[in-house]
C-alpha positions as CSV (number, residue, x, y, z in Angstrom):
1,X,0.0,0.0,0.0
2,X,1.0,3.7,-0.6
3,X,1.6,5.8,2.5
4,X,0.2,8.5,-0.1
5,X,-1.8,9.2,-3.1
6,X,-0.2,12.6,-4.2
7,X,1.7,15.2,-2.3
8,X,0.8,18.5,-1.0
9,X,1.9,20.4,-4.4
10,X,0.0,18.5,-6.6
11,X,-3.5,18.8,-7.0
12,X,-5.3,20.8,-9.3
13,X,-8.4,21.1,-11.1
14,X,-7.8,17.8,-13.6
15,X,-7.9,16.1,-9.5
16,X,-11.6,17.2,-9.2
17,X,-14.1,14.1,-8.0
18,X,-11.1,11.9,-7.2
19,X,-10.2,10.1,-4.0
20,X,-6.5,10.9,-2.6
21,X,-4.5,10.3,0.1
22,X,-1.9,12.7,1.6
23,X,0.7,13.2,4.2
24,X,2.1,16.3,5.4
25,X,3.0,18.5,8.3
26,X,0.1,20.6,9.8
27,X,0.0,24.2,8.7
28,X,-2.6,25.5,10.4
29,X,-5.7,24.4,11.7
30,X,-8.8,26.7,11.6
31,X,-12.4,26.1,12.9
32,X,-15.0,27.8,11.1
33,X,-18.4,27.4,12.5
34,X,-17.9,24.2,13.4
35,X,-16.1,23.0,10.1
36,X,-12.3,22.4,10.5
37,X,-10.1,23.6,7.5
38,X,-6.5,21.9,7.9
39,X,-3.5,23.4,5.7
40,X,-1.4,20.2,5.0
41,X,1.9,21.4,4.2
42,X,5.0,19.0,2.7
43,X,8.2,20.1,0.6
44,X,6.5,19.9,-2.6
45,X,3.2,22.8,-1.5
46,X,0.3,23.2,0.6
47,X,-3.1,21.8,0.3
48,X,-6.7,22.9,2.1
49,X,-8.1,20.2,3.7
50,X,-12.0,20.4,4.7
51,X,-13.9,18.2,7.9
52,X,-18.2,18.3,8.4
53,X,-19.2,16.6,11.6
54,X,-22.2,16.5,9.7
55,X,-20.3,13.7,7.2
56,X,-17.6,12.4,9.3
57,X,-17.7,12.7,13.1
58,X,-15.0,10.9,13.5
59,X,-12.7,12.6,11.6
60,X,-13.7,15.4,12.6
61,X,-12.8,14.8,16.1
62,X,-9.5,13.8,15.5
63,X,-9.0,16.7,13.1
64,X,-10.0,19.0,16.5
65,X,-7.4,17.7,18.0
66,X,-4.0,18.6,16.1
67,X,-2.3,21.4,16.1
68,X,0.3,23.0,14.4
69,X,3.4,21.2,13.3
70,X,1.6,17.6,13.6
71,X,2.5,15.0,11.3
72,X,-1.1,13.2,10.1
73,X,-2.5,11.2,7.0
74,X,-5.7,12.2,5.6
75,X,-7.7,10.6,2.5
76,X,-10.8,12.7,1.2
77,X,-12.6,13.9,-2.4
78,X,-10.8,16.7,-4.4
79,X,-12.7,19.6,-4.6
80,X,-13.3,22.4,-6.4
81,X,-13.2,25.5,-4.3
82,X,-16.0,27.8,-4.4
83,X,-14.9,31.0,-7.0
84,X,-14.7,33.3,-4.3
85,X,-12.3,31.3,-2.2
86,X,-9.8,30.6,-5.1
87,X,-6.4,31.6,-3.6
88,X,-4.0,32.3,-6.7
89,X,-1.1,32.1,-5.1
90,X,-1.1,28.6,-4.6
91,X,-0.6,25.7,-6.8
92,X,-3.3,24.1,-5.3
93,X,-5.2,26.9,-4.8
94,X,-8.0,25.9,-7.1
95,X,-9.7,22.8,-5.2
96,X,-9.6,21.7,-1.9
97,X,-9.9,18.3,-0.3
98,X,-13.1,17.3,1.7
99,X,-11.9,14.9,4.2
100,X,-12.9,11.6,5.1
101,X,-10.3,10.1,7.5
102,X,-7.5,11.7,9.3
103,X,-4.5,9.6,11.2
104,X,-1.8,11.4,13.3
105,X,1.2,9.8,12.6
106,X,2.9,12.0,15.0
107,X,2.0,14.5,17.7
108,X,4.3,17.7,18.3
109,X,6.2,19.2,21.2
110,X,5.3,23.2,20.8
111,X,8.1,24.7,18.5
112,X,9.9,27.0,19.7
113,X,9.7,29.5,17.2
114,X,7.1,30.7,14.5
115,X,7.8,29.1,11.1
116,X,5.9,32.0,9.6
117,X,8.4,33.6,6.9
118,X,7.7,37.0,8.4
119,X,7.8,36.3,11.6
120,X,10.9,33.7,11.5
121,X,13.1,36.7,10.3
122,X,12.6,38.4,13.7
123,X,14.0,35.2,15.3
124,X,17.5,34.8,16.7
125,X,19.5,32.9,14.4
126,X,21.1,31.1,17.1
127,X,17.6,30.0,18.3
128,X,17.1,28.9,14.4
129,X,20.7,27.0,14.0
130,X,19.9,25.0,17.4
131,X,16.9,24.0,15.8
132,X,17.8,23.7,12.4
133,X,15.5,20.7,11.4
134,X,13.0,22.9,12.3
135,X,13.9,26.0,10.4
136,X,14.2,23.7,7.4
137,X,10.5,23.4,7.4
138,X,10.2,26.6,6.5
139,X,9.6,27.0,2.7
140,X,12.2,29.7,2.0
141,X,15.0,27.4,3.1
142,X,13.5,24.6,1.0
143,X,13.4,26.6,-2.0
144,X,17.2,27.4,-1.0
145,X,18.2,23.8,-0.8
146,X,16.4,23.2,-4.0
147,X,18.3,25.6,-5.7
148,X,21.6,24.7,-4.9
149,X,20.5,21.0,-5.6
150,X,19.8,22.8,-9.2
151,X,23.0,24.3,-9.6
152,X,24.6,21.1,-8.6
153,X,23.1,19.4,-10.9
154,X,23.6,21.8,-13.7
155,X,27.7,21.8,-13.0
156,X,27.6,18.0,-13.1
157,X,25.7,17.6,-16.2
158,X,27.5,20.8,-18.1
159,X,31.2,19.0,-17.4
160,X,30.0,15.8,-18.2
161,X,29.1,16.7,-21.7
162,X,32.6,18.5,-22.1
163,X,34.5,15.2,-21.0
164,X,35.1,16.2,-17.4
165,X,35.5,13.2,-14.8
166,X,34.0,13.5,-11.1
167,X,36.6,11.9,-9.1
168,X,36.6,12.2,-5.2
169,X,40.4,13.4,-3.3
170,X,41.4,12.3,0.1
171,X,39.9,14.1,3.6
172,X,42.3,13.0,5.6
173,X,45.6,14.2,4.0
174,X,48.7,16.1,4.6
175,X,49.0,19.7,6.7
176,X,50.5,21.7,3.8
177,X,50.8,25.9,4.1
178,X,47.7,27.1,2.6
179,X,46.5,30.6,3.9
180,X,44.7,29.3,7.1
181,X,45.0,27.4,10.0
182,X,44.7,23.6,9.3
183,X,42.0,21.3,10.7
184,X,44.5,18.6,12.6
185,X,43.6,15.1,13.3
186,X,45.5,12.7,15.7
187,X,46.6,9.7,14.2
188,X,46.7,6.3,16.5
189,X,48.5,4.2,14.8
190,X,51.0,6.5,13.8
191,X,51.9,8.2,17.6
192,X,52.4,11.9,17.4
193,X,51.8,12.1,14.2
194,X,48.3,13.8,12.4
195,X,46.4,14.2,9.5
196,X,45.1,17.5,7.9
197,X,41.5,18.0,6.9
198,X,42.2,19.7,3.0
199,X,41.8,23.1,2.7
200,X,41.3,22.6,-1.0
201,X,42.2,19.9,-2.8
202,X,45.0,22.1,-4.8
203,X,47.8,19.4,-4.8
204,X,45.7,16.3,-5.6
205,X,44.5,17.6,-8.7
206,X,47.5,18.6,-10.2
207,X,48.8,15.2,-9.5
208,X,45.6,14.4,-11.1
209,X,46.9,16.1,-14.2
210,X,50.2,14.2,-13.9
211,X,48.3,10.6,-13.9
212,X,46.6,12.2,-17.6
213,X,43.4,12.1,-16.1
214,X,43.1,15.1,-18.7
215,X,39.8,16.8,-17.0
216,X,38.7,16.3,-13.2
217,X,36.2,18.4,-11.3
218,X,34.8,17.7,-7.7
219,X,31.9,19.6,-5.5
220,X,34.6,19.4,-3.1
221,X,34.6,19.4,0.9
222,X,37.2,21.7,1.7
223,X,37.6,22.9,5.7
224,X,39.6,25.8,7.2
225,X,40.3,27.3,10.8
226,X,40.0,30.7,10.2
227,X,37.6,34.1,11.8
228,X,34.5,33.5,10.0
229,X,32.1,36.4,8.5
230,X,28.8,36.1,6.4
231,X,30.6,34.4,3.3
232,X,32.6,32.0,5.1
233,X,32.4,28.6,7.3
234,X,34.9,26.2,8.4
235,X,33.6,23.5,6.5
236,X,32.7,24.4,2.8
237,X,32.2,23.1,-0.4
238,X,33.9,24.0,-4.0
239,X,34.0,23.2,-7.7
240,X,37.1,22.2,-8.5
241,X,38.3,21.5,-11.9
242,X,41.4,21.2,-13.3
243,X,42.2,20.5,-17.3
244,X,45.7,19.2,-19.2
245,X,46.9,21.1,-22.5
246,X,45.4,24.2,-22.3
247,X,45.6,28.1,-22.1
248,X,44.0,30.4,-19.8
249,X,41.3,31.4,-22.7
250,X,40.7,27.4,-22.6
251,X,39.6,27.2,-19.6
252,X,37.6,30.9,-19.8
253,X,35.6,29.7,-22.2
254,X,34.4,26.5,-20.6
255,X,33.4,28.3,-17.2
256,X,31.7,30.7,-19.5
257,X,29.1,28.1,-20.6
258,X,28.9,26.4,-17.5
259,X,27.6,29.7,-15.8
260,X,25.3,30.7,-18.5
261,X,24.0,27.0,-18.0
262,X,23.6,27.2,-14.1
263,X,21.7,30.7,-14.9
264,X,19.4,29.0,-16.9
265,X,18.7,26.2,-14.8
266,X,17.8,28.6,-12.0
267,X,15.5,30.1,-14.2
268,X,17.5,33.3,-14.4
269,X,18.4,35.4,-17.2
270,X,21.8,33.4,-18.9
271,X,24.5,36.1,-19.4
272,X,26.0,37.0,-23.2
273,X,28.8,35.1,-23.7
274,X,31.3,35.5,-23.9
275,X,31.9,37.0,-20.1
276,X,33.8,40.6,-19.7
277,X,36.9,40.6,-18.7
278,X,39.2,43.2,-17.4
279,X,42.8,43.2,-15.9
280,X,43.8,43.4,-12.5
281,X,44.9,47.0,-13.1
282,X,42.0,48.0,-15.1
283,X,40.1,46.9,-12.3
284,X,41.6,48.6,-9.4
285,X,41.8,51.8,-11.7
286,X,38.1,52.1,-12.3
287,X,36.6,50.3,-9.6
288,X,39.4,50.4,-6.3
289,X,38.8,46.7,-6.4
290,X,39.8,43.1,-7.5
291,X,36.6,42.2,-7.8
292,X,34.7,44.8,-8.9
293,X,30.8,45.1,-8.7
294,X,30.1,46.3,-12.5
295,X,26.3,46.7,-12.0
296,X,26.7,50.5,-11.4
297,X,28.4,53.4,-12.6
298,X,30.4,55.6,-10.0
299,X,33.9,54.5,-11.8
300,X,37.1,56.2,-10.6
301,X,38.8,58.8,-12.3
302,X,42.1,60.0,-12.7
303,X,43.1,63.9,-12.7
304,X,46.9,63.5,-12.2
305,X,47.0,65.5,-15.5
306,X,44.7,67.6,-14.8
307,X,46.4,68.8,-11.6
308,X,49.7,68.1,-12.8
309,X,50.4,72.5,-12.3
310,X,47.5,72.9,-9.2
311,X,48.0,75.1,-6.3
312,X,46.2,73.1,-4.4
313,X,49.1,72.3,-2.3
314,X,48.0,68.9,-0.7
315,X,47.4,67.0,-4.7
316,X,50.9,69.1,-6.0
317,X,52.5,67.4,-3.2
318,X,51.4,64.1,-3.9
319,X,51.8,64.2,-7.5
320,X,55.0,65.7,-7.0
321,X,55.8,62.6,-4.5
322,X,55.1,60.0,-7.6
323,X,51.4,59.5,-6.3
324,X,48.1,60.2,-7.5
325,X,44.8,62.6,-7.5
326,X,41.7,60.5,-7.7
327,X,38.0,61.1,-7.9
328,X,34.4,59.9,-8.2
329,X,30.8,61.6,-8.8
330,X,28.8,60.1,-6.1
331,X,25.7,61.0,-8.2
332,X,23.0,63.1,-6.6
333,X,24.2,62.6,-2.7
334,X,25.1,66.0,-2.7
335,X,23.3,66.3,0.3
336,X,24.2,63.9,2.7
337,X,24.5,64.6,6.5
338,X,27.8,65.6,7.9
339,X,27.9,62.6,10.2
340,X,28.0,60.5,7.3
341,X,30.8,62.7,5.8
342,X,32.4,61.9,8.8
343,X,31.9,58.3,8.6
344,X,33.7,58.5,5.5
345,X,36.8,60.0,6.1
346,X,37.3,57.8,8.6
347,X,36.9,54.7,6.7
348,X,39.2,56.8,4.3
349,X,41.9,57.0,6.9
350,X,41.3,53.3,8.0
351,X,42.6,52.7,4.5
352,X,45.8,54.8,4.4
353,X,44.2,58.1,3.5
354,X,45.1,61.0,5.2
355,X,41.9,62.0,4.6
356,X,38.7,62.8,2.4
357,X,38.4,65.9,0.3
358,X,34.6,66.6,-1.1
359,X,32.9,69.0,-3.2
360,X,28.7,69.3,-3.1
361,X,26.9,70.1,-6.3
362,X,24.2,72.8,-4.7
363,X,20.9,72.5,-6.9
364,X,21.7,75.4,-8.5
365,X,25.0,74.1,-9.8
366,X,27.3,76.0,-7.3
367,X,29.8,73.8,-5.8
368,X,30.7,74.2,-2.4
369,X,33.8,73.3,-0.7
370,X,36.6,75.2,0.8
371,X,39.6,73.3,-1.6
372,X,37.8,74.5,-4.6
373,X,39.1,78.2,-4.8
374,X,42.3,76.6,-5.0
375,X,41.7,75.1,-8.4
376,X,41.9,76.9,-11.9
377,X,39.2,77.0,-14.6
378,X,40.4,74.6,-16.8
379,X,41.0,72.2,-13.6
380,X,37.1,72.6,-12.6
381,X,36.4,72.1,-16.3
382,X,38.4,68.6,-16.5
383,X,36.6,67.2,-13.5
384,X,32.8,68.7,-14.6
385,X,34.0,67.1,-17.8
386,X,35.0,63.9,-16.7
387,X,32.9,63.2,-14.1
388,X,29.7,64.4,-15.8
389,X,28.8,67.1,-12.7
390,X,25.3,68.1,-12.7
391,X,23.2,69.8,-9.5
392,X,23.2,67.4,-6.7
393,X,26.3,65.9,-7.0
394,X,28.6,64.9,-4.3
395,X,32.6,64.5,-5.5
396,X,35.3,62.4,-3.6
397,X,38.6,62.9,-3.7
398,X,41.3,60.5,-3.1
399,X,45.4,61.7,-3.4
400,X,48.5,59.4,-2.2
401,X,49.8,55.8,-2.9
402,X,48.1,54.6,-6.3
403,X,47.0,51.5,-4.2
404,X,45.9,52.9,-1.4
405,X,43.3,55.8,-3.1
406,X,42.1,52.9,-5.2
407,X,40.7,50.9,-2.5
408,X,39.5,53.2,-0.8
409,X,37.6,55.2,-3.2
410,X,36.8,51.5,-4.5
411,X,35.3,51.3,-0.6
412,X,33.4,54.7,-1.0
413,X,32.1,53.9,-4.3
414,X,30.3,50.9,-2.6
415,X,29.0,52.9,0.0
416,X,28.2,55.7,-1.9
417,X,25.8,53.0,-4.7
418,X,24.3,51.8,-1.5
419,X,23.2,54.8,0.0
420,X,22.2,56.0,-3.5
421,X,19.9,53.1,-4.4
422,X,21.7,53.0,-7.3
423,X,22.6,49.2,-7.2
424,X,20.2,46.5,-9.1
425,X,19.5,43.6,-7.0
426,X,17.8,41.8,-9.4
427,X,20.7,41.7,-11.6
428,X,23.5,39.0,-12.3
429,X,26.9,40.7,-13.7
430,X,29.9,38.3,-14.2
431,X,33.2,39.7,-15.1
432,X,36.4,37.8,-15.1
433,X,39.7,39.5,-13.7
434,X,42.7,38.7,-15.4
435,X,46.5,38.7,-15.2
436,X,47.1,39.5,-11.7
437,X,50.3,40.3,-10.4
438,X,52.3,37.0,-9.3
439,X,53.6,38.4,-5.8
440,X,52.8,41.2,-3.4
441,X,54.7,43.0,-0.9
442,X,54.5,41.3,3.0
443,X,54.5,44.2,5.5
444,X,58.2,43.4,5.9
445,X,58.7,44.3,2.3
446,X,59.3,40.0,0.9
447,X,57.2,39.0,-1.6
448,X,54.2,36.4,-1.3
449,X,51.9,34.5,-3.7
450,X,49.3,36.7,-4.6
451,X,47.7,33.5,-5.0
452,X,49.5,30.5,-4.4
453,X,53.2,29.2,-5.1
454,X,52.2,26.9,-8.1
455,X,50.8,29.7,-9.8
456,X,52.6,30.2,-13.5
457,X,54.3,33.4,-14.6
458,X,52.6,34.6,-17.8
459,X,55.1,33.3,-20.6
460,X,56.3,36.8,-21.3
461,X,57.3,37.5,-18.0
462,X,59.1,34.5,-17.3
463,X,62.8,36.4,-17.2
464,X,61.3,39.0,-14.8
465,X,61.9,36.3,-12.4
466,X,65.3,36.8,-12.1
467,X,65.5,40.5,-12.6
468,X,62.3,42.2,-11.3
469,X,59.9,39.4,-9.9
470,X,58.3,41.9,-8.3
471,X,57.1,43.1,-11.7
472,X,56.2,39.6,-13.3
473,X,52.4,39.2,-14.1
474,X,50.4,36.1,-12.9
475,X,48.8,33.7,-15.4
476,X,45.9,33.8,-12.9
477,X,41.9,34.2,-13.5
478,X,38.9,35.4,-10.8
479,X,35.7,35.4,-11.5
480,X,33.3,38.2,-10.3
481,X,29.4,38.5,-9.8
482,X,28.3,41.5,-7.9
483,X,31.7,42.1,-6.7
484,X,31.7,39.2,-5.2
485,X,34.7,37.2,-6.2
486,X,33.1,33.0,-6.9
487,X,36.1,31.7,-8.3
488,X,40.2,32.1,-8.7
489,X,42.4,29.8,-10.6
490,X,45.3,29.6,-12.6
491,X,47.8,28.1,-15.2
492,X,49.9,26.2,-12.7
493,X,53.9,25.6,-12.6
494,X,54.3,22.2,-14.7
495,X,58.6,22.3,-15.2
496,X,60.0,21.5,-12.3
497,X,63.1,24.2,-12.4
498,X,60.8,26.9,-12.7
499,X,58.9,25.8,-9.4
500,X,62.3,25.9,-8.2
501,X,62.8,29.0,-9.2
502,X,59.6,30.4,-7.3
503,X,60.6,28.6,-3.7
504,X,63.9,30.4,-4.2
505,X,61.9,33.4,-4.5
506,X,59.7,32.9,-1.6
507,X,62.4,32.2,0.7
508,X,62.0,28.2,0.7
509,X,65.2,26.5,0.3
510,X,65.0,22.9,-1.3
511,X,65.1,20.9,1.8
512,X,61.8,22.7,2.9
513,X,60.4,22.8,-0.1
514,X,60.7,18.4,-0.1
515,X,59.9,18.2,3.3
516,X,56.5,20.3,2.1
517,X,55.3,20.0,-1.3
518,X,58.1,17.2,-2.2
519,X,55.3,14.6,-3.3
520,X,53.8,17.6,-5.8
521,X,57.8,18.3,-6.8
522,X,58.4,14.2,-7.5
523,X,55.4,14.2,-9.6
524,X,56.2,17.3,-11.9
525,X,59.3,15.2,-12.6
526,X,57.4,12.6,-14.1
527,X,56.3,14.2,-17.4
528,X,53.9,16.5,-15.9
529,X,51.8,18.2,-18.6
530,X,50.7,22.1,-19.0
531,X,47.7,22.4,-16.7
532,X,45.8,24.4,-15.0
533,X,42.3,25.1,-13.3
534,X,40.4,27.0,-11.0
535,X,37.9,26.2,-7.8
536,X,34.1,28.4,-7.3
537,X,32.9,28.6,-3.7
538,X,29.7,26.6,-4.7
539,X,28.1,28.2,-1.2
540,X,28.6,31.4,-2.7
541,X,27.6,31.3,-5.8
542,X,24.2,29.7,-4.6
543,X,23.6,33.1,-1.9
544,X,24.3,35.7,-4.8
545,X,21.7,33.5,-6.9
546,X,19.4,33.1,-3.9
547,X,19.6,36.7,-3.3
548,X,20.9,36.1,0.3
549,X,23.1,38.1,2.8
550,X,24.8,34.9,4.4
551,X,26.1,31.4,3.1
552,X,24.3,30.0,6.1
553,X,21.2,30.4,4.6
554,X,21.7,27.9,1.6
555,X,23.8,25.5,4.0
556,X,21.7,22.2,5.4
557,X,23.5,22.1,8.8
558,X,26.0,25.5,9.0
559,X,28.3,26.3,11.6
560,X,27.4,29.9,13.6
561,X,29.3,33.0,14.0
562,X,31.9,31.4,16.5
563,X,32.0,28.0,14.5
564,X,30.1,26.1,16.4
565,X,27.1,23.6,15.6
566,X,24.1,24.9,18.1
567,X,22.4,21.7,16.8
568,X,25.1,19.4,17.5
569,X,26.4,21.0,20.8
570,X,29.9,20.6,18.7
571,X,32.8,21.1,19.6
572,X,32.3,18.9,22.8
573,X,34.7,17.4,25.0
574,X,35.5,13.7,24.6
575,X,36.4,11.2,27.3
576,X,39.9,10.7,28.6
577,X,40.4,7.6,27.1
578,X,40.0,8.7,23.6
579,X,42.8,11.2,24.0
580,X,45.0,8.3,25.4
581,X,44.4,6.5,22.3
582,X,46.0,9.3,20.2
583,X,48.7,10.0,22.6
584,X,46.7,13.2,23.8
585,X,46.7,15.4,27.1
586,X,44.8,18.4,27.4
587,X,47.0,21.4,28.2
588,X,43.9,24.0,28.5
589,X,45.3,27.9,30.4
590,X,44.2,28.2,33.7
591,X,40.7,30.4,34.4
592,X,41.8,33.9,35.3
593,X,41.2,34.8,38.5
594,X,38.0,36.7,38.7
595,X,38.7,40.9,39.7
């Protein structure tokens, strides 16, 4: 026998005069008059369920005694609702089911909090992640799930069909440097020793490449000990591809039709193809920002030509000091409140500025500010030229280090969009950002991976690596949507000398560099082809499309602000004899004293 007939979502009119059985969740129960109308909610919709005590007493007894959240099984006759009691928004919202039996399968402790959408968002989410099988119910985060089940399912099938193989890398691996603190586990039957959960299975799939696996991808558990915020958890999940015998534009090109594919199996708008791109430097130039958010205007402009003769002291000095005079139209926040003036100067100054200069359109086209008598007539002409100046305006001026007045005008900019209104939400812009610089500068003054050590020089740049590495231009890809960066890979180091070549950089002589990436080193020896790849956050590509704030929300079971799972009571302490099996004492700091 069939526990059910149909499920909540599926009845419509074609149902009418039918017998059906469903099972579901209690919505709500209502009593009208005497009759008892019973929402009967499961994943799939919501369907009106009707009991007379004039036609079944029985049923209708029991149906007086559920309440919300209850699980039950009820069989009636579809129903066509009366025409003034169609409800549009539903699926099912044409008929209703007149009920004939009613079983409750399970009774329900009271929740303990509303499921209602409206009123769930007033909830702690603490309180929700504790109870997270609970908050599941609601239909928000079931539309969530299914989504990211969609774009799952999308990636898989789009690789498939260009020859891509899903193959699955170790968990418990090696503790290798990669940007964060590892995950360690205790081995037993090694003493002393532990494993590393992967922070991204980087070093596998090259290897992959050397075993001429050709093209791998993975939806790939990947797990790091780092200060969380809204995009990030210590256990998270990527797609991760790498291919053999290929250029950057290659590999472009493929994740191009994979995203325009995910789009349109989301039922969103699929991009033109193929994606923008723009370089690192382009980037930072317009937009103070790696991964720039291209749905709005505000773009940064230059004026170190325009003030090249000022006398406007403060931008002669810092031209004449090899930096440069910046500026963006803010457009029609000419009249903000000083306190948020103030709250932008200081996030100016938290990013190196040594402060914010700002002119304000009047609405009669005046501008007011006290640096603007310094500047000439054909200096006001180049920025109302440039910057398009009409009444209203607000202008923002950034002068020092090239890097520094990028990001933060790039920061204003935001800001400035947000306050304005002037950013789409409803919008999906992708841009790729392109040849990267291979190091940057440590606050010592070394040099570092930009983005990781087996990322390839660009061909062309190759001799800058023993004359200006500094200089030398990574062969290294992100990919942007809504300034929010989903995805960075690169061309990766196949000859073994020039790998070399970029420990000796870094500072890693070559009995470090065997003691840490020696199996990767052995297997570039072995006739490793060109390769390269690149890894999504598949979390975060799901909240942009979901149109949500956190990657919490499109996680089953996520871990809260301080890494913990509420649910789970995890971390927890284990017994002593577990740590004696893995050669373990606790050495915990004492409590301090209380004052």
């Amino acid at each position: 026998m069939k526990m059910r007939t149909h499920t909540c979502g599926d009845l419509g009119k074609e149902a009418i005069g039918q017998t059906v059985t469903l099972c579901g969740w209690v919505d709500t129960v209502r009593d009208h008059g005497g009759l008892i109308f019973i929402d009967l909610r499961d994943r799939y919709g919501l369907t009106q369920v009707i009991y007379d005590p004039a036609k079944t007493r029985e049923a209708w007894e029991v149906a007086q005694k559920t309440r919300g959240e209850f699980v039950v099984r009820i069989s009636g006759v579809v129903e066509a609702r009366p025409a003034d009691m169609v409800n549009p928004k539903l699926a099912t919202g044409e008929i209703e089911v007149r009920g004939s039996t009613i079983e409750i399968l399970n009774a329900s402790a009271t929740i303990p909090f509303p499921l209602e959408e409206k009123q769930a968002q007033k909830v702690q989410e603490d309180l929700r992640l504790q109870y997270r099988y609970l908050d599941l119910r609601r239909t928000v985060m079931q539309q969530r799930l299914r989504l990211r089940h969609r774009v799952a399912h999308a990636v898989r099938a789009y690789l498939d069909t260009h020859d891509f193989i899903e193959i699955e890398t170790p968990i418990l691996t090696k503790s290798t440097p990669e940007g964060a603190r590892d995950y360690l586990v205790p081995s037993r039957v090694v003493p002393g020793s532990f494993f590393a959960l992967p922070q991204a299975p980087q070093q596998y799939k090259q290897l992959l490449m050397v075993s001429g696996m050709d093209r791998y991808f993975q939806m790939a558990r990947c797990f790091r000990d780092e200060d969380l915020r809204s995009d990030r958890q210590p256990e998270f999940t990527q797609i991760d591809m790498e291919m053999s015998f290929i250029t950057a534009d290659d590999l472009i090109e493929i994740v191009d039709g994979m995203m325009a594919e995910v789009l349109r199996a989301t039922g969103l708008q699929a991009p033109a193809l193929p994606l923008p791109r723009m370089t690192y430097r382009e980037a930072m130039d317009r937009f103070g920002s790696d991964k720039p958010d291209i749905r709005f205007g505000m773009e940064i402009i230059d004026f170190g030509d325009a003030f090249a003769a000022t006398a406007f002291k403060v931008f002669a000095g810092v031209l004449a000091d090899g930096g440069v005079v910046r500026a963006i139209n803010a457009k029609g926040l000419g009249g903000v409140p000083a306190r948020v003036m103030d709250e932008w100067t200081e996030a100016a100054r938290q990013r190196g500025l040594g402060g914010l200069a700002y002119i304000r359109v009047q609405d009669d086209g005046g501008w007011k500010s006290p640096i603007v008598k310094f500047f000439s007539d054909a200096e006001k002409e180049a920025l109302a030229g440039r910057l398009g100046i009409e009444p209203g305006d607000l202008i923002l001026f950034g002068a020092g280090e090239w890097e520094q007045v990028s990001v933060a005008l790039g920061h204003l900019r935001l800001l400035a969009g947000e306050m304005a209104g002037a950013i789409p939400e409803d919008e999906f812009r992708f841009t790729w950002v392109v040849d990267f610089p291979l190091f940057e500068r440590t606050a010592e003054g070394g040099l570092t991976p930009m983005h990781h050590p087996f990322t390839s020089p660009k061909p062309e740049d190759f001799a800058l690596l023993d004359t200006a590495p500094g200089d030398a231009r990574a062969q290294a890809y992100d990919l942007v949507l809504n300034g929010v960066e989903i995805g960075g890979g690169s061309i990766r180091i196949h000859d073994p000398a020039v790998q070399a070549r970029m420990f000796e950089i870094l500072g890693i002589d070559a009995e470090e560099a065997q003691e840490r990436f020696g199996h990767l080193l052995k297997g570039l020896s072995f006739g490793a082809p060109p390769h390269g790849g690149i890894a999504f956050g598949f979390d975060r590509l799901v909240m942009l499309l979901a149109g949500c704030e956190t990657i919490r929300d499109v996680i089953a079971f996520p871990k809260s602000q301080k890494a913990m799972d509420l649910m789970m009571a995890a971390p927890s302490k284990v017994d002593a004899h577990q740590l004696r099996d893995v050669y373990l004492r606790l050495n915990l700091p004492e409590a301090e004293p209380e004052a």
